[in-house]
C-alpha positions in Angstrom: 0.0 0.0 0.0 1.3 3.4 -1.1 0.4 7.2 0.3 -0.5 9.8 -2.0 -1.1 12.6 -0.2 -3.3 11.7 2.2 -5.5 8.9 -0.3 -4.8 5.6 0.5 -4.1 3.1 -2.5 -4.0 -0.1 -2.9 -3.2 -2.3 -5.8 -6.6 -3.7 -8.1 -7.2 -5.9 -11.0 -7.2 -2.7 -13.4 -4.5 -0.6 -14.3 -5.5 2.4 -12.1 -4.7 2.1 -8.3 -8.3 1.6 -6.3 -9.1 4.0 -3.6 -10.5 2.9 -0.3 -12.9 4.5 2.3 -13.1 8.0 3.2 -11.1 10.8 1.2 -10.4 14.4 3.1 -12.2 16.2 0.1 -10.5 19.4 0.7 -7.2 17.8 1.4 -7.8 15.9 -1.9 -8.8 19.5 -3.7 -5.7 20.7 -2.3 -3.7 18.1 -4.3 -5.6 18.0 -7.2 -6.9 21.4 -8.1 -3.4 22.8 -8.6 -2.4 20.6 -11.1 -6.3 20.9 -13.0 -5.1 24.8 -12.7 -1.8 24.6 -14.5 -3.5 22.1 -17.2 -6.6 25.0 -17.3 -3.7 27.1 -18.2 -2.4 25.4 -20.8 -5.9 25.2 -22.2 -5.5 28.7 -22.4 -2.4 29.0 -24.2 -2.9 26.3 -26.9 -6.4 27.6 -27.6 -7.5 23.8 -27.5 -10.5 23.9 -24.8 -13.7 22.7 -25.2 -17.0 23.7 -23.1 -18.4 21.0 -21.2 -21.9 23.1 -21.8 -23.7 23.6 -25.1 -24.2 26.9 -24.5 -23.0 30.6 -23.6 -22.9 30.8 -19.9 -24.2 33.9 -18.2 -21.5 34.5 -15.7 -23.8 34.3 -12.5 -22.7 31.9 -10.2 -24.9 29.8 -8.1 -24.8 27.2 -5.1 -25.7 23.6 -5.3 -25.5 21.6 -2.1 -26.4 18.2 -1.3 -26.2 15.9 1.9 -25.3 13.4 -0.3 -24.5 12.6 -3.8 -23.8 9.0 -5.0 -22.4 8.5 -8.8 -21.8 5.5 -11.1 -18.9 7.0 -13.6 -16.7 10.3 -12.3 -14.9 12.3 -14.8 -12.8 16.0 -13.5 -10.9 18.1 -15.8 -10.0 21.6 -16.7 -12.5 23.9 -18.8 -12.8 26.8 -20.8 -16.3 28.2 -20.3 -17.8 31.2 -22.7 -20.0 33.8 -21.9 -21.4 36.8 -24.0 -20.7 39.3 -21.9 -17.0 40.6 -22.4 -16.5 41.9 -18.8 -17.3 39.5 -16.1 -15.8 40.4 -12.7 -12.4 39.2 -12.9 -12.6 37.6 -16.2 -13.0 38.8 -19.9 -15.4 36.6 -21.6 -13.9 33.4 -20.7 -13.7 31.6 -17.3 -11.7 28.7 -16.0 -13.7 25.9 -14.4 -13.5 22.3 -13.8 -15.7 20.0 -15.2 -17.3 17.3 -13.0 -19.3 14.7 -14.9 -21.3 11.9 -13.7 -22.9 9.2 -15.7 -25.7 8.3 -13.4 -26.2 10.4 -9.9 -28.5 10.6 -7.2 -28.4 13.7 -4.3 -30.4 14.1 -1.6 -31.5 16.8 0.5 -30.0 18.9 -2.7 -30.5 22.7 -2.9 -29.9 25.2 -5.3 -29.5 29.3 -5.0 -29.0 32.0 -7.1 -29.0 36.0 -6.3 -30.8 37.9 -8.3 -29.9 41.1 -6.7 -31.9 41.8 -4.3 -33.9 38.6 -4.0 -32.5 35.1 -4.0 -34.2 32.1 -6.0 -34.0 28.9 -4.2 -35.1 25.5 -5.3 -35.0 22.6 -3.4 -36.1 18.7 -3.4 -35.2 15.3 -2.5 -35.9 15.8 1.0 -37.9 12.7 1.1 -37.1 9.0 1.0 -36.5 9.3 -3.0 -33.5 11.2 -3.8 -32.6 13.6 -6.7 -31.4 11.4 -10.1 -30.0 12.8 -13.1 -28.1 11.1 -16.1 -25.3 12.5 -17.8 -24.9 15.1 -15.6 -22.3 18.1 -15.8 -21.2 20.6 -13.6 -18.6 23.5 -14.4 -17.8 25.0 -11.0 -14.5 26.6 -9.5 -15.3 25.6 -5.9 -16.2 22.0 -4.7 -16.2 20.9 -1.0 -17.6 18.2 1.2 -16.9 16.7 5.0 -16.0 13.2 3.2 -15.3 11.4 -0.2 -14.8 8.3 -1.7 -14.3 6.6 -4.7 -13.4 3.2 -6.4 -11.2 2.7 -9.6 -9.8 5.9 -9.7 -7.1 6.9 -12.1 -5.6 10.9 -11.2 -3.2 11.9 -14.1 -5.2 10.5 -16.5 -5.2 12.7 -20.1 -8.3 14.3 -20.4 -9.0 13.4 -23.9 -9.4 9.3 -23.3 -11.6 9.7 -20.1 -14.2 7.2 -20.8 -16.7 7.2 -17.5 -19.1 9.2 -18.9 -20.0 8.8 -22.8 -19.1 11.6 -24.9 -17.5 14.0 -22.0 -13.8 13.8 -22.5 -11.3 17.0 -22.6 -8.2 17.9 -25.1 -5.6 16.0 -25.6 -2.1 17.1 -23.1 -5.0 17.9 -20.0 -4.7 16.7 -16.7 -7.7 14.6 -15.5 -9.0 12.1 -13.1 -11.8 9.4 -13.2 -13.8 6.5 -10.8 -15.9 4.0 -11.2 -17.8 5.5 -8.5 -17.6 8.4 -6.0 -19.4 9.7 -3.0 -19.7 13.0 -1.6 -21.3 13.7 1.9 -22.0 17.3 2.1 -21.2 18.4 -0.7 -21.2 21.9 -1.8 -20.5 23.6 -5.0 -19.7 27.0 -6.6 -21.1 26.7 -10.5 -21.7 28.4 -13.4 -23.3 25.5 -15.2 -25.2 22.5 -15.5 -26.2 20.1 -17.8 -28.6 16.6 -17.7 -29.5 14.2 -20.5 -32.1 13.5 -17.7 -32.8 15.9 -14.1 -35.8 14.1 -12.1 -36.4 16.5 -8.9 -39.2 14.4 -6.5 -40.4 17.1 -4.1 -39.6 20.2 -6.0 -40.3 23.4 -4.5 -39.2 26.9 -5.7 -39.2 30.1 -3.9 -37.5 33.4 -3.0 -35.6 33.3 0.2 -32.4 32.4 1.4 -29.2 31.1 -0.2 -28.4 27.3 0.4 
C-alpha cells in the first residue's frame, strides 16, 4: 500500500490504483486542483478547450448543495467556459472551471441558490425517501467541497482526452484529469456556473424566494 497525499491506495485488477474508504475532500482538492489549474492554463495558451456546456454561460454563479450525492462513472478536468458578456468580474469573456461529470447520480437533500440582486431564488427537493437522479450530468464550478469522499477505480493523471466514465465527455488531448468507477460525496457543496442533464428528475420540488443554500 502506497500514500498519495493523504489517499490511501491499494493495488486492483485494473490498471488504475483503487481507492478505499473516506477521502479528506479538501485535502484531496488541495492536491488535485493545482495541477487541473496549471493544465486550465495550458488550455488557455494552446487555444485547445472545449465547453463541457452547449451553450454561452451567463456568468452568474450559483450554489448547489447536497447531503449526499452518489455516482456510477466520475470524470474531472479543466475547462474553458464562454460567456457573452465581455467583462465579467475578474474575467474577460472566458472563465476557468473544472468539469465534473457523472454518468448516473443521485443527491439528496439537494439545494440550489442563485442572487438575483436583491432577492434570492432557491429550489429545493429530495428531502424525502426518493433522492434527486439525473443522467449525464455536468457541472462547471471553481469551488467544490464536502466533509468526506470516496471513490473506487480511480485513475488521477489521466489525459483528459481518453476519459471514458461518462459517454461523450472527455477533454483535449495534453490535459490533466481524473476518473472512478464511483464516488461519493457527503455534504457536498459547489460553486457553478453550469449544468447540464441528458435527464434531471427532482421528487419534491419546490421553488421560492428566500435564502441562499
Amino acid at each position: 500500500m502506497t500514500d498519495l497525499g493523504g489517499v490511501d491506495m491499494v493495488s486492483s485488477g485494473k490498471t488504475a490504483p483503487q481507492v478505499h474508504g473516506k477521502v479528506n475532500w479538501r485535502r484531496f482538492a488541495a492536491i488535485i486542483l493545482p495541477s487541473i489549474a496549471a493544465a486550465a492554463a495550458l488550455v488557455v495558451l494552446t487555444s485547445q478547450a472545449v465547453l463541457a456546456v452547449s451553450f454561452s454561460i451567463s456568468g452568474t454563479p450559483f450554489t448547489v448543495a447536497a447531503k449526499q450525492l452518489k455516482g456510477q462513472g466520475f470524470e474531472q478536468f479543466g475547462v474553458l467556459d464562454h460567456s457573452v458578456l465581455k467583462n465579467l468580474p475578474g474575467h474577460t469573456n472566458q472563465i476557468v472551471l473544472t468539469a465534473n461529470a457523472i454518468r448516473s447520480a443521485t443527491l439528496s437533500h439537494l439545494c440550489q441558490s442563485v442572487s438575483l440582486g436583491a432577492f434570492t431564488l432557491r429550489i429545493t427537493a429530495g428531502d424525502g425517501s426518493t433522492p434527486v437522479t439525473a443522467t449525464d450530468l455536468v457541472v462547471d464550478a471553481d469551488q467544490l467541497s464536502g466533509s468526506t469522499a470516496s471513490f473506487t477505480h480511480i485513475n488521477i493523471g489521466q489525459d483528459a482526452s481518453t476519459l471514458n466514465e461518462v459517454p461523450g465527455i472527455t477533454g483535449p488531448p495534453g490535459v490533466f484529469a481524473q476518473q472512478a468507477d464511483t464516488v461519493v460525496i457527503n455534504n457536498l457543496r459547489q460553486h457553478a456556473y453550469a449544468t447540464t442533464a441528458g435527464t434531471f428528475t427532482l421528487p419534491g420540488f419546490s421553488l421560492s424566494f428566500g435564502g441562499s443554500c
